[in-house]
N, CA, C and O of each residue as an XYZ file, in Angstrom:
536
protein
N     113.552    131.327     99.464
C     113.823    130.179    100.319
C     115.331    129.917    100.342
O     116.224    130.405     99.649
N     115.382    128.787    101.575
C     116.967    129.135    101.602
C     117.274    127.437    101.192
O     116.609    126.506    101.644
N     118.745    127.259     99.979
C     118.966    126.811     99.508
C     118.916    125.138     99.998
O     119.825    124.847    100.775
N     117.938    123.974     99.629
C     118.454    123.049    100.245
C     117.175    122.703    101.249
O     116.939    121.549    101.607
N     116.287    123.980    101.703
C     115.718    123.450    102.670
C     113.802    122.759    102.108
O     112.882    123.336    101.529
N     113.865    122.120    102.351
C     112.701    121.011    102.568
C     110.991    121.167    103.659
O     110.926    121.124    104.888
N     109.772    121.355    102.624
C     109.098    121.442    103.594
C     108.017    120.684    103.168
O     107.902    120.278    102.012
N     106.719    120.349    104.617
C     105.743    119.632    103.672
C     104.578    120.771    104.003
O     104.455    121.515    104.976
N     103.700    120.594    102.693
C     102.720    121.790    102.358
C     101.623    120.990    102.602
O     101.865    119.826    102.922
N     100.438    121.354    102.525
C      98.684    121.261    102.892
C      98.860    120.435    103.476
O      98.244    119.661    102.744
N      99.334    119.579    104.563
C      98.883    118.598    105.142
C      97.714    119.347    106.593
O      97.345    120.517    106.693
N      97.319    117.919    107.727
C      96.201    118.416    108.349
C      97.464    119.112    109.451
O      97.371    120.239    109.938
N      98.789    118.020    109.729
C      99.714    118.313    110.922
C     100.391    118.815    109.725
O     100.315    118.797    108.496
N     101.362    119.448    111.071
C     103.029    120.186    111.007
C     103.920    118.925    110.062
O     104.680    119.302    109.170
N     103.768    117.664    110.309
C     104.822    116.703    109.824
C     104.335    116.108    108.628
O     105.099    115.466    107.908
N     102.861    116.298    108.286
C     102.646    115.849    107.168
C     102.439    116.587    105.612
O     102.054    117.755    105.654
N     102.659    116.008    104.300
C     102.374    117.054    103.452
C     102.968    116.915    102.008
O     103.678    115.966    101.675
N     102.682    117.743    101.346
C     103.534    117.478     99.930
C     104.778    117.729    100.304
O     104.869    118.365    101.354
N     106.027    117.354     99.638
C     107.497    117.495    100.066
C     107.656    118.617     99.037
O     107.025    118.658     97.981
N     108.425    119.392     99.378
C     108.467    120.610     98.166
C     109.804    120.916     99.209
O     109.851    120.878    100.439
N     111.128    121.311     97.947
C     112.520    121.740     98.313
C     112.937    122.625     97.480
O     112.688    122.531     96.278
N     113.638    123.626     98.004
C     113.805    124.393     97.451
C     115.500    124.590     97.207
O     116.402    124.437     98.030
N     115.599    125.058     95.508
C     116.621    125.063     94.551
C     116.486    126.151     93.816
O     115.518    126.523     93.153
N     118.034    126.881     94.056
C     117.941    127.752     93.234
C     117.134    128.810     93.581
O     116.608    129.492     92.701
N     116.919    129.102     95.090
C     115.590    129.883     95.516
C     114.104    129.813     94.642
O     113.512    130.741     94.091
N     113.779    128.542     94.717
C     112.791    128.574     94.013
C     112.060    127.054     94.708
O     112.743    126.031     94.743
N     111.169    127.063     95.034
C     110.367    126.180     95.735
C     109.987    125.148     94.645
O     109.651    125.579     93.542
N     110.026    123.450     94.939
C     109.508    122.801     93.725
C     109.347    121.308     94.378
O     110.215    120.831     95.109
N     108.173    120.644     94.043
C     107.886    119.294     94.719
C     108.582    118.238     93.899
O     109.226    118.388     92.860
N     108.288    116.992     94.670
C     108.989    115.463     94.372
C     108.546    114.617     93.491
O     107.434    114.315     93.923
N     108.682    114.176     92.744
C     107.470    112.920     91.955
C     107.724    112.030     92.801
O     108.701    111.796     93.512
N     106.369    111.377     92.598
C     106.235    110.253     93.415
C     107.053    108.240     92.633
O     107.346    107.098     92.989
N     106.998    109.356     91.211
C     108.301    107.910     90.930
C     109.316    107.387     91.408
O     110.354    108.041     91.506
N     109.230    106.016     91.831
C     110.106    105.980     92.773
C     110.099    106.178     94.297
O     110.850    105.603     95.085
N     109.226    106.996     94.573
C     109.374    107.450     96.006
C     109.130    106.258     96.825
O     108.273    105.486     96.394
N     109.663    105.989     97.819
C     109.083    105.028     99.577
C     109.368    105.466    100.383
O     109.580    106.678    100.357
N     109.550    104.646    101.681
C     109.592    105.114    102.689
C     111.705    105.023    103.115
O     112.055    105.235    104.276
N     112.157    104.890    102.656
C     113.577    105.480    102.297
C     114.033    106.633    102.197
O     114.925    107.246    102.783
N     113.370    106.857    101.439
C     113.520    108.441    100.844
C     112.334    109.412    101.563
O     112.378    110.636    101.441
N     111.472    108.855    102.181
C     110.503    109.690    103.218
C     111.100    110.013    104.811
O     110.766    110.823    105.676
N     111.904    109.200    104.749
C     112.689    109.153    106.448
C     113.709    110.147    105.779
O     113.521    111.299    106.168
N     114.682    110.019    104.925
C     115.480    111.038    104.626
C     115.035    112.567    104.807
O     115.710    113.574    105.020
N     113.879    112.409    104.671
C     112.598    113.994    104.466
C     112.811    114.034    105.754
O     113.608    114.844    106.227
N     112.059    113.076    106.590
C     112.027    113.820    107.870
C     112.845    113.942    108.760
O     112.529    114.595    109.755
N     114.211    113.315    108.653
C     115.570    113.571    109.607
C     115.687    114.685    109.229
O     116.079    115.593    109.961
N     115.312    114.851    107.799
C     116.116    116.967    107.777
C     114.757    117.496    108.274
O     114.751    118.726    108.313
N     113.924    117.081    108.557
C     113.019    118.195    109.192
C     113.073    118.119    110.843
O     112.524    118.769    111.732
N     113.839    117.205    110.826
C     114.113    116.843    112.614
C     113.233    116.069    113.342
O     112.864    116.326    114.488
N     112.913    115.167    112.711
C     112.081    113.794    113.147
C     112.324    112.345    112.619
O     111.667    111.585    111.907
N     113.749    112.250    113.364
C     114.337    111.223    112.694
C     113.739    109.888    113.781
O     114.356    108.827    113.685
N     112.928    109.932    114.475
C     112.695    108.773    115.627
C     111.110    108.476    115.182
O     110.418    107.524    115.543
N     110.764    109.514    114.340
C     109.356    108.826    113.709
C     109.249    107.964    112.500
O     109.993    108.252    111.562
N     108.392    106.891    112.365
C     108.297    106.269    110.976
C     107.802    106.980    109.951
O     106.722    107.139    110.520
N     107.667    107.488    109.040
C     107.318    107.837    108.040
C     106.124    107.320    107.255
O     106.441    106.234    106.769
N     104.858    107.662    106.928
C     104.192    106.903    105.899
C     104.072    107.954    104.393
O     103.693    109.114    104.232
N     104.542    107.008    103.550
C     104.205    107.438    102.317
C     103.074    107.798    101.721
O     102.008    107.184    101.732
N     103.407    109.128    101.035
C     101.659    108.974    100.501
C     101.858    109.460     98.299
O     102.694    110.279     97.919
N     101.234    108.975     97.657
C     101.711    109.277     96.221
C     100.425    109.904     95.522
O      99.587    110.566     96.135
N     100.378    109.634     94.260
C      99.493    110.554     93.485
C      99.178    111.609     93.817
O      98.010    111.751     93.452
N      99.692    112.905     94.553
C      98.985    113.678     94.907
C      97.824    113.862     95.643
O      96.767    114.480     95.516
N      98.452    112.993     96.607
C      97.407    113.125     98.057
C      97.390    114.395     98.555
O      96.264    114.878     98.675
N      98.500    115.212     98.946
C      98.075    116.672     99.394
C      97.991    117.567     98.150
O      98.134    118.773     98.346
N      97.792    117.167     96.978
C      97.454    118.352     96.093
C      98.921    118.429     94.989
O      99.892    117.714     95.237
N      98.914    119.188     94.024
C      99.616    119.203     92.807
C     100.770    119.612     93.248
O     101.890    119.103     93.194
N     100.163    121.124     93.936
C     100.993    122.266     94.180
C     101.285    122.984     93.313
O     101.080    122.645     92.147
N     101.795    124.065     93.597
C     101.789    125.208     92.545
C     103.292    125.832     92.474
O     103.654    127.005     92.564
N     104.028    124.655     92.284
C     105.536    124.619     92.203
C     105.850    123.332     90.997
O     105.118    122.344     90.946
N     107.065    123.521     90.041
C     107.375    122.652     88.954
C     107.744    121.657     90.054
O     107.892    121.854     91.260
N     107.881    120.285     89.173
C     108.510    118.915     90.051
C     109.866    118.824     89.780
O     110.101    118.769     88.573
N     110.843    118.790     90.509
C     112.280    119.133     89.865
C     113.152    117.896     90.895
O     114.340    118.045     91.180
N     112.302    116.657     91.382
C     113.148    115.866     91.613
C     112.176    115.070     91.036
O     111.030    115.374     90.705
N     112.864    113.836     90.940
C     112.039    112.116     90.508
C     113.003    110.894     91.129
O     114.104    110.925     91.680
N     112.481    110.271     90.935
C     112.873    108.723     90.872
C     114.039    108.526     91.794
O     115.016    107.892     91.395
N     113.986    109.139     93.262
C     114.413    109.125     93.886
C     114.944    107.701     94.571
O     114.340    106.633     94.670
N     116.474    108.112     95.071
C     116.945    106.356     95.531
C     117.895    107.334     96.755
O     119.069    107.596     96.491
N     117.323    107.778     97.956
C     117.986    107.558     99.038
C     118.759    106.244     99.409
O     118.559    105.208     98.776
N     119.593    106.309    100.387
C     120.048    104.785    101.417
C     119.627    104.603    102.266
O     119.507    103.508    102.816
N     119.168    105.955    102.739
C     118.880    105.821    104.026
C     119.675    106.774    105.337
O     119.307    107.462    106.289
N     120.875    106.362    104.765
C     121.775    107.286    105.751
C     122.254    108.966    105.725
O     122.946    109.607    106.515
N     121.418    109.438    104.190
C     121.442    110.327    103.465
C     120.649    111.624    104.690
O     119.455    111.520    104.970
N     121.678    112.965    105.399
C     120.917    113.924    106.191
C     120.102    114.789    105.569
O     119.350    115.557    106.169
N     120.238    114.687    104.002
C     119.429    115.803    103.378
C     119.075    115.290    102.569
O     119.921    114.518    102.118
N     117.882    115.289    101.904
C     117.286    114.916    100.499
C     118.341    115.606     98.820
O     117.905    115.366     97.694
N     118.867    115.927     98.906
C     120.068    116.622     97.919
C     120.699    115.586     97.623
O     120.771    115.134     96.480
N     121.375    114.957     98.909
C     122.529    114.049     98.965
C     122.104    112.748     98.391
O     123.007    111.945     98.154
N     120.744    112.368     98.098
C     120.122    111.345     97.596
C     120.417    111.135     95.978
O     120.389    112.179     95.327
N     120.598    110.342     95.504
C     120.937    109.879     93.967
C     119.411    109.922     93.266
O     118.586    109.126     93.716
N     119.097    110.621     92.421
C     117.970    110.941     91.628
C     118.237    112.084     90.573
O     119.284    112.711     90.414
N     117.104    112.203     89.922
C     116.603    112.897     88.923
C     116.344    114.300     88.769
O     115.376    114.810     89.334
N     117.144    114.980     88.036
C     116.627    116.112     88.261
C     115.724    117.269     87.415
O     115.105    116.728     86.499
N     115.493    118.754     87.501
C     114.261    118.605     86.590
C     114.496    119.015     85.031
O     113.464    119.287     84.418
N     115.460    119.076     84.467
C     116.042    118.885     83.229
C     115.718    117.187     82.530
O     115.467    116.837     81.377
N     115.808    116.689     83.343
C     115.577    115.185     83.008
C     114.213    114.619     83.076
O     114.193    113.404     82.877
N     113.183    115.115     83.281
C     112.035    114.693     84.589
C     110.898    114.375     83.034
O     111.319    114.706     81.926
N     109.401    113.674     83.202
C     108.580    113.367     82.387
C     107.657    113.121     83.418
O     106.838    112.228     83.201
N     107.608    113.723     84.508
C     106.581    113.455     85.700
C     105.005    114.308     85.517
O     105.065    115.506     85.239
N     104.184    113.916     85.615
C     103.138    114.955     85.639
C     102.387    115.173     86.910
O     102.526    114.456     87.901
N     101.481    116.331     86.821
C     101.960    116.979     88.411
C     100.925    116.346     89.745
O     100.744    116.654     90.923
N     100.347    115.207     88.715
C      99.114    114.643     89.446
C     100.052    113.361     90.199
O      99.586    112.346     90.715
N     101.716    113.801     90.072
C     102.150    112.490     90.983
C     103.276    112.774     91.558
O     104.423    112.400     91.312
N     102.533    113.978     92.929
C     103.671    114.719     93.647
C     103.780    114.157     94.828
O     102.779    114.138     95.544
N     104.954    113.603     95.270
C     105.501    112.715     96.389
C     104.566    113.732     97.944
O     104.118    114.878     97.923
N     104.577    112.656     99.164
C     104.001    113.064    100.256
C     104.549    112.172    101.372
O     105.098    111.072    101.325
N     104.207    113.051    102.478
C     104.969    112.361    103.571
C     103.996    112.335    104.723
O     102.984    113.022    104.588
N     104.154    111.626    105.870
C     103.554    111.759    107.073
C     104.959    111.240    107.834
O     105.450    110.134    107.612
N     105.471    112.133    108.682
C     106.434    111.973    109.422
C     106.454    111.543    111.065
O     106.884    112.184    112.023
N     105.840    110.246    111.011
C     104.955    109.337    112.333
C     103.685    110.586    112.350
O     103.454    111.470    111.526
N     102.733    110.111    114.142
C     101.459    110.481    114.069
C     102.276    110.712    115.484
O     102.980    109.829    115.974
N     102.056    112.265    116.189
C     101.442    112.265    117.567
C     100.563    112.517    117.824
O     100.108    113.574    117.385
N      99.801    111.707    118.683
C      98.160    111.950    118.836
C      98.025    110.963    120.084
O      98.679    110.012    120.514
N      97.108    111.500    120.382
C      95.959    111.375    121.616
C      95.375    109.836    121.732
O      95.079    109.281    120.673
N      95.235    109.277    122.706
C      94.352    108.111    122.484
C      92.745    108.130    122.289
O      92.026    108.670    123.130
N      92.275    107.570    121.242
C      91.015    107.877    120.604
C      91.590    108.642    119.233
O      90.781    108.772    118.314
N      92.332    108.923    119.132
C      92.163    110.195    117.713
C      91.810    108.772    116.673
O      92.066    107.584    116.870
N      91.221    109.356    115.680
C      91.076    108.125    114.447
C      91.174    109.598    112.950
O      90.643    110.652    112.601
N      92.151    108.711    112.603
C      92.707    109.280    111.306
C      92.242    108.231    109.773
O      91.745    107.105    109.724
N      92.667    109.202    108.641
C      92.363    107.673    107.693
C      93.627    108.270    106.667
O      93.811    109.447    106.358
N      94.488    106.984    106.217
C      95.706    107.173    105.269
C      96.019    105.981    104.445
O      95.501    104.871    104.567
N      96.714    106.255    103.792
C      97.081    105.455    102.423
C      95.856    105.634    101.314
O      96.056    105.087    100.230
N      94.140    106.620    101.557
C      93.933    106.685    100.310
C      94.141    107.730     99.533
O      94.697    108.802     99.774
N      93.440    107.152     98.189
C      93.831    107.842     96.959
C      93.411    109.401     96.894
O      93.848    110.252     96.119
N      92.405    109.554     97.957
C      91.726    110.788     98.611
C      91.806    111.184     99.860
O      92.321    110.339    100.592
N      91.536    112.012    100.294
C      91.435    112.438    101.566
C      90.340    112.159    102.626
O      90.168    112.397    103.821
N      89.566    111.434    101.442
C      87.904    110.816    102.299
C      88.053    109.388    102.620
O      87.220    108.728    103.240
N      89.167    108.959    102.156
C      88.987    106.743    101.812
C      90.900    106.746    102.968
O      91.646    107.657    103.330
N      90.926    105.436    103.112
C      92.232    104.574    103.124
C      91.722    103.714    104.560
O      90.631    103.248    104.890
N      92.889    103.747    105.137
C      93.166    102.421    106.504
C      92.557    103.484    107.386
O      92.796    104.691    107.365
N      91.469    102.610    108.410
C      91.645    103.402    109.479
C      92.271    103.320    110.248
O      92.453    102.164    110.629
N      93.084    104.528    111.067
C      94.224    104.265    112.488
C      93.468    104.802    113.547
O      93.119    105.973    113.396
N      93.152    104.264    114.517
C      93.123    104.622    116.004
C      94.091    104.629    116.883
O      94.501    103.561    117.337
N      94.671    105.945    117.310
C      95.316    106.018    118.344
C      95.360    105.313    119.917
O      94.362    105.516    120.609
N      96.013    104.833    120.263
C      95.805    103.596    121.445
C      97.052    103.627    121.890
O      98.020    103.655    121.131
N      97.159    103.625    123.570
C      98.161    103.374    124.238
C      99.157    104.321    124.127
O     100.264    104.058    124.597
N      98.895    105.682    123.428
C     100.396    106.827    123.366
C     100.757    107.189    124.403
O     101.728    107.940    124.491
């Protein structure tokens, strides 16, 4: 992987997913310590969806992954173009375990009628959203 770059893994879309960046050519996800939606918009301006809202997702909503966690306790500003440039933790320092790997949803495009479900702790539970008026 090439140094720096940022992707999200198992999600259902392209924009959603575990955040996993890669350092050192070596692929590795986020803890969710710390994480919001600050540091989730930072994710998705470098993925090139800086006009969508972001929803957070934690505990390992898309899965562990099968990469070490080598950021934490992340404190973007906001104005930050790359997740690097963000002030946090790195994985020399880290006490994260892997059942609390940061996640993103980088807005929803969808259809009117689509009905999705997010914010739960699973992939079966949370809020329901109905798409309306896109």
């Amino acid at each position: 992987c090439e140094e720096g770059t940022v992707r999200l893994v198992d999600g259902i879309i392209e924009q959603e997913g575990r955040v996993e960046v890669c350092i050192d050519s070596v692929w590795g996800s986020v803890c969710d310590e710390g994480w919001d939606k600050t540091d989730a918009h930072v994710v998705c301006r470098q993925m090139g969806h800086p006009e969508l809202e972001p929803i957070v997702f934690l505990n390992s909503y898309f899965g562990n992954g099968q990469y070490p966690i080598i950021y934490s306790n992340m404190k973007c500003g906001g104005w930050e173009s790359n997740i690097h440039d963000c002030q946090k933790e790195t994985f020399l320092e880290l006490k994260c375990p892997s059942r609390n790997v940061a996640g993103v949803l980088c807005g929803y495009d969808c259809e009117d009628g689509d009905v999705r479900l997010v914010g739960g702790t699973t992939k079966n539970e949370g809020t329901v959203e109905v798409c309306f008026d896109n």
